[in-house]
C-alpha positions in Angstrom: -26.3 -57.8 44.2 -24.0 -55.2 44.3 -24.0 -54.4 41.1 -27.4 -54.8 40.8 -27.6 -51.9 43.6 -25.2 -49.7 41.4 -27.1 -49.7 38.1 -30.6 -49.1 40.1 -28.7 -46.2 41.8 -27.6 -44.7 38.5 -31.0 -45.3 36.8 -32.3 -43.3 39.9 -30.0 -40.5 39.7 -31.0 -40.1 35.9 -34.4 -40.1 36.6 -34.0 -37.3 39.7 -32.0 -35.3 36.8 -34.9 -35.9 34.4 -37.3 -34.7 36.6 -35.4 -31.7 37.9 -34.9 -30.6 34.0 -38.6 -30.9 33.8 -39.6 -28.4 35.9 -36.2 -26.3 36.0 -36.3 -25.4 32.1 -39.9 -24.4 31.8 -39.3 -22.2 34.7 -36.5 -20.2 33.5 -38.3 -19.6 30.3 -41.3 -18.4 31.7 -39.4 -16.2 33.8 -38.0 -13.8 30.9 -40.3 -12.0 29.3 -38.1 -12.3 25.6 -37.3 -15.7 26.2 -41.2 -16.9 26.9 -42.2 -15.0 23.4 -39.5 -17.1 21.3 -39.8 -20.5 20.1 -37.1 -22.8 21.5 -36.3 -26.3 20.7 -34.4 -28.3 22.6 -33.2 -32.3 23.3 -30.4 -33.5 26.0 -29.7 -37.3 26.0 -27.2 -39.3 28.2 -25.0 -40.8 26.0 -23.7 -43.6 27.7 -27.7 -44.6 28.1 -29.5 -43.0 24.9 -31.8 -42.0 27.3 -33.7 -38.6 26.7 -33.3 -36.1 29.7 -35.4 -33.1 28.1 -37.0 -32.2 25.1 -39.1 -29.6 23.8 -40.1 -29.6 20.2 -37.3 -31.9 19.2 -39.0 -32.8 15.6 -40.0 -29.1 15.2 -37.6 -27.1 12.0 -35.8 -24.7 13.6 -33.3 -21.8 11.7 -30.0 -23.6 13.0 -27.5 -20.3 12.3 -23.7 -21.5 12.9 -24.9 -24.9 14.4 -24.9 -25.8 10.6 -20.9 -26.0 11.0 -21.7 -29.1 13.1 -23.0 -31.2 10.2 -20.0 -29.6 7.5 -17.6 -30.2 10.3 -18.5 -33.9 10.6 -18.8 -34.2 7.0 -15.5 -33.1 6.1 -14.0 -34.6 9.1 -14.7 -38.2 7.8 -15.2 -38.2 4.4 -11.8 -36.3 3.6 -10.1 -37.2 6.7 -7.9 -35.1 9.1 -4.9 -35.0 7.0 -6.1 -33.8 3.5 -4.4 -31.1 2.3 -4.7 -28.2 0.0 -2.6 -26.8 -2.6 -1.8 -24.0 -4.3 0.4 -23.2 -7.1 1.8 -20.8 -9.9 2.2 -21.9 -13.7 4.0 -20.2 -16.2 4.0 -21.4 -20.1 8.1 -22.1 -19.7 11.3 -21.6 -17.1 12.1 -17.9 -17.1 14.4 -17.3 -20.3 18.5 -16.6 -19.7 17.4 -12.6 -19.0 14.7 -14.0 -16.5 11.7 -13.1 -18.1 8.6 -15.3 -18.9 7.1 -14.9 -22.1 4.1 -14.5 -21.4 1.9 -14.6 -18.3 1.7 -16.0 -14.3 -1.2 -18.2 -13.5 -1.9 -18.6 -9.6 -4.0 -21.5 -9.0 -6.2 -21.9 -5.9 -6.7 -25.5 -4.8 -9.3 -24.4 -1.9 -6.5 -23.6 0.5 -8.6 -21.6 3.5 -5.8 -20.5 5.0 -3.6 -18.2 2.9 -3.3 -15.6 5.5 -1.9 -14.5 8.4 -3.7 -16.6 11.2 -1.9 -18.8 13.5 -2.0 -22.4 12.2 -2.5 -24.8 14.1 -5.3 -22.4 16.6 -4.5 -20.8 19.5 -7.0 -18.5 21.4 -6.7 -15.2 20.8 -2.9 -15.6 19.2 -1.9 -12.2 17.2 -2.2 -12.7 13.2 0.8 -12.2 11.5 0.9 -10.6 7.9 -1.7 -11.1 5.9 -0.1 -11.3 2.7 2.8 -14.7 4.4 1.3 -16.9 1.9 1.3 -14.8 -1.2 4.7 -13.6 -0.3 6.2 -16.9 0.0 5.3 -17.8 -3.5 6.8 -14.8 -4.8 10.3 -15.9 -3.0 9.8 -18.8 -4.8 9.3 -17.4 -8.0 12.7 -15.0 -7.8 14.6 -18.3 -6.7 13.8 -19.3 -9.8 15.0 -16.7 -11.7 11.8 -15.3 -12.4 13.1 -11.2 -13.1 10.3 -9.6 -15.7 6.7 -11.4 -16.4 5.4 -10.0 -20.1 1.5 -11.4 -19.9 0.5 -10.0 -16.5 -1.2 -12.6 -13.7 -4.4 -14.9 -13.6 -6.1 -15.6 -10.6 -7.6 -18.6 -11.2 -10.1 -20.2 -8.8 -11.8 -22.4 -11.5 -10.8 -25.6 -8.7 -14.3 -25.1 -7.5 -17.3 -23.3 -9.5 -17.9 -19.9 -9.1 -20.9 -18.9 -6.9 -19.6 -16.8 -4.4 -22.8 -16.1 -2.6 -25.2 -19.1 -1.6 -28.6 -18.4 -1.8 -30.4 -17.8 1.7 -27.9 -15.0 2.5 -28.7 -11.6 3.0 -28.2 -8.6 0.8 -26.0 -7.0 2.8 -23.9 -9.7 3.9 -21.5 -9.8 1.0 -20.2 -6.2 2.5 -18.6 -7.9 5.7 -16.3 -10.1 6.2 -18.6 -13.0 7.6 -20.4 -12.9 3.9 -17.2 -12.8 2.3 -17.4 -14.3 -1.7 -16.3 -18.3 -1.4 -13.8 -18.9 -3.8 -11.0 -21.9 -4.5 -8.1 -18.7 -4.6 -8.9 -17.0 -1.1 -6.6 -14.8 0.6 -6.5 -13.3 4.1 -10.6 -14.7 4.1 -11.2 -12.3 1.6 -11.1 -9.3 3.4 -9.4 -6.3 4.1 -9.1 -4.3 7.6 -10.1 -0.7 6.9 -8.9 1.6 9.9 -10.5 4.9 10.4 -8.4 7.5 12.5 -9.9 11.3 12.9 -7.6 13.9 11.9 -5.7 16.4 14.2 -8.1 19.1 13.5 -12.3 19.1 13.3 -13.3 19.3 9.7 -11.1 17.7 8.3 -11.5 14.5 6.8 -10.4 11.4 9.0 -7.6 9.6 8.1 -7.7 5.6 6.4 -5.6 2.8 6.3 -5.8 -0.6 4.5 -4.8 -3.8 6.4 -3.3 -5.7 3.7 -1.8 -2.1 2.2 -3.2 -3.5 -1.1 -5.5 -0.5 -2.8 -8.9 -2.5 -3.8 -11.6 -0.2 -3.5 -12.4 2.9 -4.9 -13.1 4.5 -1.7 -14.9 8.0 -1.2 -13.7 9.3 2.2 -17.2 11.4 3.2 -16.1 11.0 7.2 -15.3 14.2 8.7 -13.4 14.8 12.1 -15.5 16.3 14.3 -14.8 18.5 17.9 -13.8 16.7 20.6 -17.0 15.0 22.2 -18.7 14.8 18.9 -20.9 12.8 18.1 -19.1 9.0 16.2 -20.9 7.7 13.8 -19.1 5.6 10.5 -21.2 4.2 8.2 -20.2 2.1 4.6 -22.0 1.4 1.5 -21.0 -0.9 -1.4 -23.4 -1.9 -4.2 -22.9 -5.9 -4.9 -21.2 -6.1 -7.8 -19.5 -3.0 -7.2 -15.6 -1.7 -6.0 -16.9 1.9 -5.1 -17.3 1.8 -1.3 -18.9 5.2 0.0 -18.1 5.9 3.5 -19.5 9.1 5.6 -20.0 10.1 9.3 -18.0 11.8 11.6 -15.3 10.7 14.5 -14.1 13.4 17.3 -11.0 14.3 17.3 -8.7 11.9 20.1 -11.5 9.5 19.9 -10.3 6.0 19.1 -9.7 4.1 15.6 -12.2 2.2 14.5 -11.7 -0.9 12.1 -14.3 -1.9 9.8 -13.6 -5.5 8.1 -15.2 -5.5 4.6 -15.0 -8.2 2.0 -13.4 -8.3 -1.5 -15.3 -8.2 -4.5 -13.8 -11.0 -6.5 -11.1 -12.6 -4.6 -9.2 -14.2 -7.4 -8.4 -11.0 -8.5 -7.5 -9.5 -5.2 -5.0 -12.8 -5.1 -3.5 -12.0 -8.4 -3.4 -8.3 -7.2 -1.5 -9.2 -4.1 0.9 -11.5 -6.4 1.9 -8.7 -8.4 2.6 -6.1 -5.9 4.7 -8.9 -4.2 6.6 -9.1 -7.0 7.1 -5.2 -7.8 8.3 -5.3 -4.2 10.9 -7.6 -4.9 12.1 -5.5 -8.2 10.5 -8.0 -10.2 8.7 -6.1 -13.6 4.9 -7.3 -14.4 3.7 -6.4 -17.6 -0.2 -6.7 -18.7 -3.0 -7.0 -16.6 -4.3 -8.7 -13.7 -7.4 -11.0 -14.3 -9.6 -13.3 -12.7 -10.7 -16.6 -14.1 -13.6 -18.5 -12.7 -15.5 -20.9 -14.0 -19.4 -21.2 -14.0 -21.9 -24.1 -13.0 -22.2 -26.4 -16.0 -18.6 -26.0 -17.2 -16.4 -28.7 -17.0 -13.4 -28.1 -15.2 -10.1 -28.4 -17.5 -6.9 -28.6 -15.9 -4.4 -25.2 -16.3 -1.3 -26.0 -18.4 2.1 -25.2 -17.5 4.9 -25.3 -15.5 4.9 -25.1 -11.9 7.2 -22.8 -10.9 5.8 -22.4 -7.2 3.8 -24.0 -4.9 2.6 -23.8 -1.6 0.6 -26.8 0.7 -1.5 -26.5 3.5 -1.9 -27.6 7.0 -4.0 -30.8 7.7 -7.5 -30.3 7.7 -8.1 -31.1 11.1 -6.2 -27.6 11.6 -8.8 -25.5 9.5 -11.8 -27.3 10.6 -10.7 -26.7 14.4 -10.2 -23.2 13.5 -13.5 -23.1 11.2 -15.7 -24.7 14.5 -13.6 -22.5 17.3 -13.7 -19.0 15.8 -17.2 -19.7 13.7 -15.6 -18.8 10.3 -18.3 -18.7 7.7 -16.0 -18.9 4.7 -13.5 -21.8 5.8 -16.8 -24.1 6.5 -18.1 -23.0 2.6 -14.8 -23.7 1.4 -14.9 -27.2 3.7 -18.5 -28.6 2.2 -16.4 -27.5 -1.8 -13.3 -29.7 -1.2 -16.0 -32.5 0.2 -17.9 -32.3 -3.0 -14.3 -32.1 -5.1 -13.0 -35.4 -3.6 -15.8 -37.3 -3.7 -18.0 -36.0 -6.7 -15.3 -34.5 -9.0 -17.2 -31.3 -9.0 -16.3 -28.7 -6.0 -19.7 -27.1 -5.9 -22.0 -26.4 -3.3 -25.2 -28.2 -5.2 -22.4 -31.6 -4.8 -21.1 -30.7 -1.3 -25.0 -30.7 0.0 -25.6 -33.8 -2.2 -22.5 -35.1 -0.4 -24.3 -34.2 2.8 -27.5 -35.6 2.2 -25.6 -39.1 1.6 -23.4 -38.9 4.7 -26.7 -38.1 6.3 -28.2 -40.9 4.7 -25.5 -43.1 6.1 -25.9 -42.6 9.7 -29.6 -42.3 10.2 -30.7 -38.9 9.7 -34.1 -38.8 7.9 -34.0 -35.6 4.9 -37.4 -34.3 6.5 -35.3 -33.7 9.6 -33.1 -30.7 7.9 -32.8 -28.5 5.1 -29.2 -26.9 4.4 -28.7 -24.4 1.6 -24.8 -23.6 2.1 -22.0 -24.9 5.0 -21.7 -22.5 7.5 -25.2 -22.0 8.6 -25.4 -18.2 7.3 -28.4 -18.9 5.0 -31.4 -18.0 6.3 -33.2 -20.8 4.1 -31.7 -23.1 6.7 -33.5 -25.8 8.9 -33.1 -28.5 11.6 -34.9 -29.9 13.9 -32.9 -30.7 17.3 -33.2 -33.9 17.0 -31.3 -34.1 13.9 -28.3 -32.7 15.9 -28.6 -34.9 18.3 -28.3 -37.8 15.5 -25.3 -36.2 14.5 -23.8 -35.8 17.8 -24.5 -38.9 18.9 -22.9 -40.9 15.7 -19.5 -38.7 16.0 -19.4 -39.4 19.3 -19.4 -43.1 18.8 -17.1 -42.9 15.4 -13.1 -43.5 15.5 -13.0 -40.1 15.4 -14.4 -38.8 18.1 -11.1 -37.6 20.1 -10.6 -35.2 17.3 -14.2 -34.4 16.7 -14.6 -33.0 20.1 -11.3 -31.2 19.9 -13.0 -29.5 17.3 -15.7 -27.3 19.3 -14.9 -24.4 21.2 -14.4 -25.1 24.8 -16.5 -23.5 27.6 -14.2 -20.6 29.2 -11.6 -21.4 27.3 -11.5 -20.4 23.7 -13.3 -19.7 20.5 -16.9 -18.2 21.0 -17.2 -20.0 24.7 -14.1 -18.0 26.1 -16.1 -15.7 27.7 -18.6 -17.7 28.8 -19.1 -21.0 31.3 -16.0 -19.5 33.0 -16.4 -20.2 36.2 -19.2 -22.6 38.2 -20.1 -25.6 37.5 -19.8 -25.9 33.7 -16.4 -24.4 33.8 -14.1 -26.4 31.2 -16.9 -29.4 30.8 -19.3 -27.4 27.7 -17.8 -28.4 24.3 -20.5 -26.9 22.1 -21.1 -24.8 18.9 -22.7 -21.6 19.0 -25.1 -20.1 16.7 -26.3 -16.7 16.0 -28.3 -14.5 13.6 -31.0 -11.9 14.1 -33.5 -13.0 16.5 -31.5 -16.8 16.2 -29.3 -18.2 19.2 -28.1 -21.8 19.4 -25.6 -24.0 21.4 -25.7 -27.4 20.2 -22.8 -30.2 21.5 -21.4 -32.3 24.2 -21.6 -31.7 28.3 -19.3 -33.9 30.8 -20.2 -34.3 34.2 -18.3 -34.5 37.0 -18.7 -38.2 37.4 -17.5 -38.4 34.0 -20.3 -39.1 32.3 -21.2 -37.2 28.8 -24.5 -35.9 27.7 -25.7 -34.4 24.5 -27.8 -31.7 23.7 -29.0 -29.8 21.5 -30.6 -25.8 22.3 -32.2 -23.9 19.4 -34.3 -20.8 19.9 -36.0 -18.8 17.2 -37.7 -15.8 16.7 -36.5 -14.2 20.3 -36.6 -10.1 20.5 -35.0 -8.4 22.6 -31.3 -8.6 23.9 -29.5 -12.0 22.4 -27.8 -11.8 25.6 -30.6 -12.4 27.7 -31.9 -15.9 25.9 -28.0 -16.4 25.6 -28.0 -16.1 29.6 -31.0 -18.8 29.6 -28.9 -21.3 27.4 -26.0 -21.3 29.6 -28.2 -21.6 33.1 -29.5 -24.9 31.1 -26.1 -25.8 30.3 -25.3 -25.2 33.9 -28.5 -27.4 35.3 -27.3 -30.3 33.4 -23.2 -30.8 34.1 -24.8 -30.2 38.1 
């Protein structure tokens, strides 16, 4: 009997919290004028009970923005496995000959490798980079320990690992410019981009002052900014053509105002890896003769192994490690570069057409019907994108229940405490019991993931809202008061 009592009291309890969602959701989007005008979808189930809590258009297609990262996460996660690595190496046709030279060129081959950079691996919140250029370095020790003193053919970038199609379709023009629409390549260093500061000079007209972060020239860059008198008006604007490595920049910035940084992408970024190589070299007094290339390799070509001899080599960090940083910080490039190595391993062909085949099968596998989703890259920056809530709730709810699901959760970004929830759910309620991933494009905001409640118990949900104006912040304000209602 007294168990008996104890279910019926819990059963009650979720159906007060059922009913109090009912009426508490609707009512907060009515009450903002931005919110009420956008179309929202949303689905919260108890996972211990499967039971449904809310919904609102749960089978509706919705634009899913970074929430995508939730189905390449979980992908990656258990088809490769936490501890696959990547690798990256330099060949060379022979040793370095008795005078140290090597007849003939370097060859630096990207394996996929996300992180050959200067981030802090394994992620810490809001730890300080450290040089850019560690990895790239590292293999240029290596290459003077071996004797390496004059190279005669110049250097090859070669990301030909996976096929070359830096820019999924779905994305816009002018993403390619920024860092978040950096190119996706198998050679990638410091995630394709380059910090450009802008300083104003001492005196008004002259021409404010720039600096590269890594100091590796890439750009043609025409410097139209001009410093302007103190109290002037700031405004820096950039332009670069795709294709192009002119970047036109113009404006003005007062004199004592502060620098601003603007993080643009590479162009090619095998070439910019071979580029670094070489300067690392010079700087170590070794000569490089010839020129530096890229070579990538385009869809329908088979992929042919490099020759040569490996004369450096660099591995990665587990996997686990990127895809935490990848769902934490929302890095659009590390989950492209995630759905390639899938579609390597499993379909000998690291392409995105393979990595969303890939998908569709692990999809497939745990009950997720096609009609339910539509992906066009891994990271959710496409705007060809769709899924319906309910789809992510399907998703969330098989992780959760997989062998994996320690790591899984340790994935997302935690609410007030790191990644793109460190500012928010810091305090009330919700504080430390959101592990979610957040979503955002023009006129797109999503939080999609796991709630715990203080009696332990763990919901899922799933918030997507489309087609909002105004202020993201104020339908961002919604989701977290929804969040809120259902860890109280």
């Amino acid at each position: 009997m007294r168990r008996l009592a104890a279910v019926a009291a819990l059963c009650w309890a979720a159906h007060l919290t059922a009913a109090s969602l009912d009426q508490e959701i609707p009512r907060l989007i009515d009450a903002n004028p931005a919110a009420r005008a956008a179309f929202w979808g949303i689905e919260i189930v108890d996972l211990s009970s499967g039971r449904t809590l809310y919904e609102l258009n749960p089978d509706r297609l919705f634009v899913p923005a970074s929430n995508a990262k939730l189905f390449t996460a979980a992908l990656a996660l258990t088809r490769l496995g936490p501890d696959y690595r990547f690798e990256t190496r330099v060949l060379a046709s022979s040793e370095p000959d008795s005078q140290g030279v090597i007849h003939g060129g370097l060859r630096l081959v990207g394996g996929g490798d996300p992180n050959l950079s200067g981030r802090v691996v394994p992620y810490r919140p809001h730890a300080p980079a450290g040089n850019p250029l560690a990895a790239i370095e590292d293999l240029a020790d290596q290459l003077v320990k071996r004797g390496v003193a004059r190279v005669e053919g110049g250097i090859i970038g070669d990301d030909s690992w996976y096929v070359w199609e830096p820019y999924p379709e779905g994305w816009a023009i002018d993403d390619p410019q920024y860092d978040f629409g950096a190119p996706v390549s198998a050679l990638s260093v410091s995630d394709n981009a380059i910090a450009l500061t802008v300083r104003p000079a001492v005196r008004a007209g002259d021409p404010a002052s720039l600096s590269l972060t890594p100091a590796l020239e890439y750009y043609a860059i025409d410097n139209r900014l001009r410093t302007v008198a103190a109290g002037g008006e700031r405004k820096i604007v950039s332009n670069r053509q795709p294709g192009s490595r002119y970047l036109r920049l113009w404006g003005t910035i007062p004199v004592g105002a502060a620098a601003e940084v603007l993080t643009l992408a590479v162009e090619d970024p095998a070439e910019y890896a071979a580029s670094a190589l070489r300067q690392a070299l010079e700087n170590r007094g070794v000569v490089v003769h010839g020129r530096v290339t890229a070579q990538h390799r385009a869809g329908g070509q088979r992929w042919t192994a490099p020759a040569g001899l490996e004369l450096a080599w660099r591995g990665s960090a587990p996997l686990i490690e990127d895809l935490r940083i990848t769902a934490k910080v929302s890095q659009n490039l590390h989950a492209e570069l995630a759905l390639r190595a899938v579609a390597r391993q499993r379909r000998a062909e690291g392409s995105r057409e393979a990595g969303l085949e890939e998908l569709k099968a692990f999809l497939g596998e745990i009950g997720i019907d096609p009609a339910s989703y539509e992906f066009h890259d891994g990271s959710g920056l496409s705007r060809l994108d769709l899924v319906t809530p309910a789809a992510i709730i399907q998703l969330l709810r098989a992780m959760y229940g997989s062998p994996r699901r320690e790591q899984w959760i340790s994935l997302l970004p935690a609410g007030g405490q790191d990644g793109t929830l460190d500012t928010r759910f810091a305090e009330g309620p919700a504080a430390g019991r959101i592990h979610a991933k957040t979503g955002t494009l023009t006129h797109v905001s999503a939080l999609s993931g796991y709630a715990q409640r203080p009696d332990g118990a763990w919901l899922a949900f799933a918030i997507l809202v489309n087609n909002h104006g105004g202020h993201t912040a104020e339908v961002r304000g919604i989701i977290d008061r929804i969040c809120t209602l259902i860890v109280e």
